[in-house]
BAZA-151411 format. One record per residue: residue in one letter; x, y, z of N, C-alpha, C, O in turn. Coordinates in steps of 0.2 Angstrom, whole numbers, plus 5000, padded with zeros to 4 digits. Layout:
<pts>
AXYZXYZXYZXYZ ...
</pts>
This chain:
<pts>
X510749804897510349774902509749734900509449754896 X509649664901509049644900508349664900507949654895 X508449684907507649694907507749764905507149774905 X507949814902507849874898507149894895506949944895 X507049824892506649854887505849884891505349924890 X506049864897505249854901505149944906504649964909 X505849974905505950044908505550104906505650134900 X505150114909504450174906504750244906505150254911 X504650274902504750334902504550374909504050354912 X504850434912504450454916503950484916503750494910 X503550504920502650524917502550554923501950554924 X502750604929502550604936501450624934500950614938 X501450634932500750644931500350584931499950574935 X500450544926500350484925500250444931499750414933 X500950454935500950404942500650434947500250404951 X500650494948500250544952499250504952499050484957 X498850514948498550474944498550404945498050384949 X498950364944498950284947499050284953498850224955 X499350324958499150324963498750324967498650294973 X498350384964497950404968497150364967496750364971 X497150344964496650284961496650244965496150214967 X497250224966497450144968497350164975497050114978 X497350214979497050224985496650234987496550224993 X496150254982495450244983495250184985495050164990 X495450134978494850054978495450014984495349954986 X496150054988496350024993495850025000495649985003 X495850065000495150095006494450045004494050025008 X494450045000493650014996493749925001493449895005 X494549914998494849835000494849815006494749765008 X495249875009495049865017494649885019494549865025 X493949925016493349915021492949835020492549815025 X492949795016492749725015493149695019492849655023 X493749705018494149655024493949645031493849585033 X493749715033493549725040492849695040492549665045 X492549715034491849665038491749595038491149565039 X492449565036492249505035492849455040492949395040 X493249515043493649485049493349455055493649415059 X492849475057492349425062492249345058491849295061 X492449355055491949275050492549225047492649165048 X492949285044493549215041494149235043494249295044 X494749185044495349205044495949255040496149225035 X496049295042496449325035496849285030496949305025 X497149215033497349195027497149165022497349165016 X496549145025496149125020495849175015495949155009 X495449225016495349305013495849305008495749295002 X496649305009497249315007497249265000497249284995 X497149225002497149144998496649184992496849204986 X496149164994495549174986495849244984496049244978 X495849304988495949364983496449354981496449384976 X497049314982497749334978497449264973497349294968 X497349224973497349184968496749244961497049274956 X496149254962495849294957496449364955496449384949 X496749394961497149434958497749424953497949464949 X497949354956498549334948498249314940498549314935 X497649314942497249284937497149354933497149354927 X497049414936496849464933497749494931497749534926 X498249484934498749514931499149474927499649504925 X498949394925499149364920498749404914498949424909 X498249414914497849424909498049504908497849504902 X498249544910498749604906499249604906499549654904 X499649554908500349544905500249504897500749494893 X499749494896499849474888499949554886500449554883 X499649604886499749654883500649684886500849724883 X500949664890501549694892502049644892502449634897 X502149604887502649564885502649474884502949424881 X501949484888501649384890502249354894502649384897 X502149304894502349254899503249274901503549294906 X503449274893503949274896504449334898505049334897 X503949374900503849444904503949424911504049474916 X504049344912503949334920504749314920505049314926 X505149304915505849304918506349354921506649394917 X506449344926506749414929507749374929507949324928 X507949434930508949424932508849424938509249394941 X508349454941508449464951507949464952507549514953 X507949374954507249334956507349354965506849364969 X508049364968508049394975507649454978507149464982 X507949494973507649574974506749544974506349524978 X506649554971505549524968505549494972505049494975 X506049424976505549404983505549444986505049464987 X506049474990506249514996505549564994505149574998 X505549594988504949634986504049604987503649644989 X504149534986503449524989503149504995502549494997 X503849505000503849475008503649545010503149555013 X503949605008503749665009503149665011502849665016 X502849655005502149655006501649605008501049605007 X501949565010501449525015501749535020501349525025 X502149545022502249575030501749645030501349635034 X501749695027501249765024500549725027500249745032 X500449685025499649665025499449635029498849645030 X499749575032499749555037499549585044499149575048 X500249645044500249695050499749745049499549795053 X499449745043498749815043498349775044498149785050 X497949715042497449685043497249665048496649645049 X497849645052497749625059497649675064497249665068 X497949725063497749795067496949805065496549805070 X496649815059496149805057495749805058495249845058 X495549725062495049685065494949715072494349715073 X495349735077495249785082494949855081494449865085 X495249915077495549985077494949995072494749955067 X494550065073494150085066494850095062495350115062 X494350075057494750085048495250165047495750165044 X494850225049495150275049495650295054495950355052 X495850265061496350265065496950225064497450245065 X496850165061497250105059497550165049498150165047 X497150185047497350215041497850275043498450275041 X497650305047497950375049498750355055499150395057 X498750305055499350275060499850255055500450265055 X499450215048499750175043500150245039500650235035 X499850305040500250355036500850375037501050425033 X501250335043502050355042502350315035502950315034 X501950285032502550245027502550315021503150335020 X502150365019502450425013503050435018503550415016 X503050465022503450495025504050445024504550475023 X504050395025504750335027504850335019505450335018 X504550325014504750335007504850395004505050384998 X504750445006505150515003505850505005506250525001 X505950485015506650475019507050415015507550435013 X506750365013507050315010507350315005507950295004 X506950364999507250374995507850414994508150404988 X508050454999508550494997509250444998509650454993 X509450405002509950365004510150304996510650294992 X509450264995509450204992509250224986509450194982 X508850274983508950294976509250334974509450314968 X509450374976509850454976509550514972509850554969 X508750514976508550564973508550614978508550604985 X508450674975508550734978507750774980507350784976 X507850774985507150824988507350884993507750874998 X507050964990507250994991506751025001506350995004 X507151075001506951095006506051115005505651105009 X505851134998505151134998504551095001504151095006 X504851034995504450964994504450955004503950955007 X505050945006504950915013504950955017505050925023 X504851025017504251065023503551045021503151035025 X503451025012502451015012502550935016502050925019 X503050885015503050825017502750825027502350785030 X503150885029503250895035502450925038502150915043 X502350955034501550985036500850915035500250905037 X501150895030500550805029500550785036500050785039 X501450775040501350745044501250785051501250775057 X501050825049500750885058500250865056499850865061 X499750835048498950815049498950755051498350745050 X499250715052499350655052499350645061498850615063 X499650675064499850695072498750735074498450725079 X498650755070498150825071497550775072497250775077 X497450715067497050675066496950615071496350595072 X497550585076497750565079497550555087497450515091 X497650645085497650675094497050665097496950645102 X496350695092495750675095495550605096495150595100 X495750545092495550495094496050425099496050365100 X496450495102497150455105496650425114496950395118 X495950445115495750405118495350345119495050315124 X495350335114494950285107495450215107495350155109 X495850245105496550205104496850175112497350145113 X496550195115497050195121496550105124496750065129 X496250105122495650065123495549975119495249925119 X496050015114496449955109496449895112496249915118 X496449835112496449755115497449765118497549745123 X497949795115498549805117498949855112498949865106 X499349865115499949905113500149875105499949905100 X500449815105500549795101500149795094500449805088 X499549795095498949815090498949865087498749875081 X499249915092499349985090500149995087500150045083 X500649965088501349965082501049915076501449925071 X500549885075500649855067500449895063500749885058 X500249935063500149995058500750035054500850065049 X501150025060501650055058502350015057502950045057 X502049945057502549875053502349875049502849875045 X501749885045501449885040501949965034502149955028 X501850015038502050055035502950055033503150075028 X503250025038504050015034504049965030504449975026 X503749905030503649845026503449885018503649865012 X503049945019502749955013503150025009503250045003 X503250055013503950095011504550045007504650055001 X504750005010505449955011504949915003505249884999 X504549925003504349874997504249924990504349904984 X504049984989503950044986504550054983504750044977 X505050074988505850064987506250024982506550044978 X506049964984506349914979506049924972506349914967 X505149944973504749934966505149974962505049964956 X505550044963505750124960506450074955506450074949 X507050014961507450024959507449934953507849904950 X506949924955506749874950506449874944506349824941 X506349934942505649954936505749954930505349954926 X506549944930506749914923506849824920506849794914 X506949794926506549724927506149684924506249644921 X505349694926505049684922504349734921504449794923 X503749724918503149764917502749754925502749714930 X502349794924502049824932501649744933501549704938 X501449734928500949664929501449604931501249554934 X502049614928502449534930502549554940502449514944 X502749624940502749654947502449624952502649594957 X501649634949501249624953500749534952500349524956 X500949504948501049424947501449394953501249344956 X502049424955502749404959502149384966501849334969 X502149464966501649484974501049444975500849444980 X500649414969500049374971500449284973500249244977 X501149274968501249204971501549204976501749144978 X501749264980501949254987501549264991501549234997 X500849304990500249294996499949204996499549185000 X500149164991499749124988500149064993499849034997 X500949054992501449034995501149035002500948995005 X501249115004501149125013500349095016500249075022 X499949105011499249085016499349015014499048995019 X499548985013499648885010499948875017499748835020 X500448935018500848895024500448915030500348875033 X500248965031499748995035499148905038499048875043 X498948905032498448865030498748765034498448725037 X499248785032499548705034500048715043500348675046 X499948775044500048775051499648775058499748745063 X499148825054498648845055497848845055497448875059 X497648805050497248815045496648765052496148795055 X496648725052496048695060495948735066495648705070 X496248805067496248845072496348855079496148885083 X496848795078496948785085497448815088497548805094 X497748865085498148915088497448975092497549005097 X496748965089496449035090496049005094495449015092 X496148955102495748925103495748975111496348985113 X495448985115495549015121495549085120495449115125 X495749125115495649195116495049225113494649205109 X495049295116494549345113495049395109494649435109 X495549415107495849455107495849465098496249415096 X495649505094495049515090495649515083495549525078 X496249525086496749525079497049465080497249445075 X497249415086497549355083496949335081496949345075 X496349325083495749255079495849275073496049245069 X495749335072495949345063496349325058496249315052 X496849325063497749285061497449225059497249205054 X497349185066497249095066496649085066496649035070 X495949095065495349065065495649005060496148995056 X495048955063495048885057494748925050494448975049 X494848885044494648915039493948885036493848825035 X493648925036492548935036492548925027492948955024 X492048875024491848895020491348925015490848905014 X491648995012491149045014490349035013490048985012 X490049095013489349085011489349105001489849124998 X488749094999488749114992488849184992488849224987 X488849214999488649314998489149325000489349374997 X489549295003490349325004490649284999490849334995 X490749224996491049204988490949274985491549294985 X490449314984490549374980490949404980491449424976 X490849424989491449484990492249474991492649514992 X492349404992493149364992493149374982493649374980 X492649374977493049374972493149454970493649474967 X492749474973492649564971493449584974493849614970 X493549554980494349574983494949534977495449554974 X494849504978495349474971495449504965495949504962 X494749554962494949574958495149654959495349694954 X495049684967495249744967496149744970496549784971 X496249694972496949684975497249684969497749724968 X497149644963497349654956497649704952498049694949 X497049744954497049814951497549854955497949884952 X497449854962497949904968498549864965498849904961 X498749804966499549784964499749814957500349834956 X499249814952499649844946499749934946500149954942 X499349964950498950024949499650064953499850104950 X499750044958500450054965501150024961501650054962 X501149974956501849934955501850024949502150064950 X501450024944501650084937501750134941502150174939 X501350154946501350244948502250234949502750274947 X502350174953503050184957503750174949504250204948 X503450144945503950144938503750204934504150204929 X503450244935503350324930503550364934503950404931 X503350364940503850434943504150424951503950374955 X504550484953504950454960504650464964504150504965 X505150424969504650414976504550464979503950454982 X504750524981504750574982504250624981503950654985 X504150614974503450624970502950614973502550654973 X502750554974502150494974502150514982501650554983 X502450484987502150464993501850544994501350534991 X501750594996501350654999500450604995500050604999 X500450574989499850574985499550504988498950494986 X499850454992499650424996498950445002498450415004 X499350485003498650515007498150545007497850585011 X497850494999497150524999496850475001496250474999 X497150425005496650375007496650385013496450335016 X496650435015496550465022495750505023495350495028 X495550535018494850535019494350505014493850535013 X494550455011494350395007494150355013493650335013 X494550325020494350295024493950315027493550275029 X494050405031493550435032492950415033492750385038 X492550435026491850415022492050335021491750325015 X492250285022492050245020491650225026491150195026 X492150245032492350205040491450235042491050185044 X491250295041490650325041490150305040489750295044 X490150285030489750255028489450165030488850145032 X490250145030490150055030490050045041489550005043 X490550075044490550045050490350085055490550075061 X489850165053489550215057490150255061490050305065 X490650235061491150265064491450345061492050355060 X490950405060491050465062491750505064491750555068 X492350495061492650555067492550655067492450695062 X492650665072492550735071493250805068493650795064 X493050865072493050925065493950905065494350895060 X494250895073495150885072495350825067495850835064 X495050775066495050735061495150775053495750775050 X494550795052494450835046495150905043495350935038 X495250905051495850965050496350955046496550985041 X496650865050497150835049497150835040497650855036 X496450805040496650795032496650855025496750845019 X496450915029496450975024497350985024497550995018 X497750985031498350975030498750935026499250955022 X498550885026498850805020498650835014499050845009 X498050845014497750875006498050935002498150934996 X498250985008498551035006499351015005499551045000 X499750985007500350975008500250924999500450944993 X500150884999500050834993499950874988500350864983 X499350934986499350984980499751014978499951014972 X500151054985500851104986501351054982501651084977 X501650984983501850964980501950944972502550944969 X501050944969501150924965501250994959501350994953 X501051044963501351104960501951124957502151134951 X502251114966503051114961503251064957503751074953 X503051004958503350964952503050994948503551004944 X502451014946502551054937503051114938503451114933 X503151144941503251204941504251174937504651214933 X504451114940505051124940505151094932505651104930 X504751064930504651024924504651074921504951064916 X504151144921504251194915504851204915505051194909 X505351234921506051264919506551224917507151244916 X506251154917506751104913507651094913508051064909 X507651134919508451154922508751064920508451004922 X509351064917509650984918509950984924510151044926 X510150934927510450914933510850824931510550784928 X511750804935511750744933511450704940511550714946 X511250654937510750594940511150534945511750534943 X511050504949511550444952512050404945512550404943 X511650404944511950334937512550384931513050364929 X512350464930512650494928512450544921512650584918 X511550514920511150534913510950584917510850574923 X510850644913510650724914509650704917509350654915 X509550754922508850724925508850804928509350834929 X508150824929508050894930508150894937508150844940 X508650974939508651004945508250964950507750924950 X508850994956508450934964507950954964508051014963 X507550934964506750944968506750994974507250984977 X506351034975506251074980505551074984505451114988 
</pts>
């Protein structure tokens, strides 16, 4: 196979680790987002940050093969891969501009769950009845966190504002999915290069449809202006934080594309949900938005179910049982 050479050893610890990082400085990304959704239009936001973000994963694709690290056999799959993700971003960021940070986060959490279910069909990996009772208990925190703010939400600008979170979440499942079955392809930085020149493609057209605002002229309705606002030139205090987002989208694109080439998806999604009380405290700190003790509950659930797994993943890596794999190479025992 061509792209062979670019196939990473597995590492579940490793990816466990780039995950959970990458969720951090994601919560970090979306609280900037949000304070700057009254001001510019997301496509434009999209625009500068993904241009500094290609810039930041050219520059480590020299250490993973260089340029011509960028030719792939299945240029299909990598776009269908980067539409993924701006449909992801598009439907979270718009929810965004409405929903505090940590209601729109905690809605966004059915995609672990839709990529633990995804993967069993379209990879063939095996997840045992363990792993997905702790999978099952993330999401009674997820439901727990929900419940007390479900009068909050109910007050949303529409319905609708309230499903993109969780378009966002199949887009970003459905884009995880392809990253696992792609990973022999190319290096995580070519991955995440693809994903900057399709945000870069989408706000251009965004920009030449939209870009004088005349779609966002007569409403107050606080997630289209975000969509179609005219595009502002920013100030030198926002230039900062439009380059700062450039360089953390960067980082999240390469940080998400390795987690998902070192180990499976099965593995990884429970550890998604440390951006659940990363948002929390951000939502707290940056937009005073507090939630109370049922919130907190919720996430002792996700945090307990996410450790539980990472347990048995060592536990089953000690006993080192072989098992045969989809393809046919010996790979450890189903997962439990």
């Amino acid at each position: 196979m061509a792209g062979s050479a670019f196939r990473p050893a597995n590492d579940p610890r490793l990816g466990i680790a780039m995950i959970c990082l990458g969720m951090v400085v994601i919560t970090v990304n979306d609280s900037i987002v949000k304070a700057l959704s009254d001001r510019y239009p997301l496509h434009e936001i999209v625009f500068v940050r993904a241009i500094v973000a290609l810039l930041f994963s050219l520059a480590v694709l020299r250490f993973e093969g260089g340029l011509r690290a960028l030719r792939t056999g299945r240029p299909a799959a990598h776009l269908a891969r980067g539409l993924c993700m701006v449909v992801a971003n598009l439907a979270f960021f718009g929810a965004l501009a409405a929903v505090p940070l940590a209601d729109v986060t905690a809605l966004f959490f059915v995609a672990p769950l839709l990529i633990t279910l995804l993967s069993i069909p379209f990879l063939g990996e095996k997840v045992g009845i363990r792993r997905f009772s702790a999978v099952a208990v993330g999401f009674v925190g997820v439901l727990v966190m929900l419940r007390p703010g479900a009068g909050e939400l109910e007050h949303a600008p529409d319905r609708l504002t309230l499903l993109l979170p969780m378009v966002a979440a199949l887009a970003y499942a459905t884009m995880q999915i392809l990253t696992r079955k792609l990973r022999a392809s190319a290096p995580a930085s070519a991955m995440a290069a693809y994903i900057q020149v399709m945000f870069i493609a989408v706000s251009l057209g965004f920009f030449a449809a939209a870009g004088d605002g005349r779609f966002a002229e007569g409403t107050e309705n606080k997630t289209w202006l975000f969509l179609f606002r005219a595009w502002t030139w920013p100030t030198l205090e926002h230039w900062l934080l439009f380059v700062l987002l450039g360089g953390l989208s960067g980082f999240i694109a390469y940080a998400l594309t390795q987690a998902y080439r070192l180990a499976d998806a099965a593995t990884l999604a429970p550890f998604e949900y440390v951006a659940l009380p990363s948002a929390i405290v951000l939502g707290w700190i940056v937009f005073d938005h507090l939630p109370d003790h049922w919130v907190l509950l919720g996430c002792a659930l996700i945090a307990g179910s996410g450790i539980y797994v990472y347990w048995r993943e060592k536990q089953l890596a000690r006993e080192g049982a072989p098992r045969r794999g989809p393809a046919g190479r010996r790979r450890p025992v189903a997962r439990q």
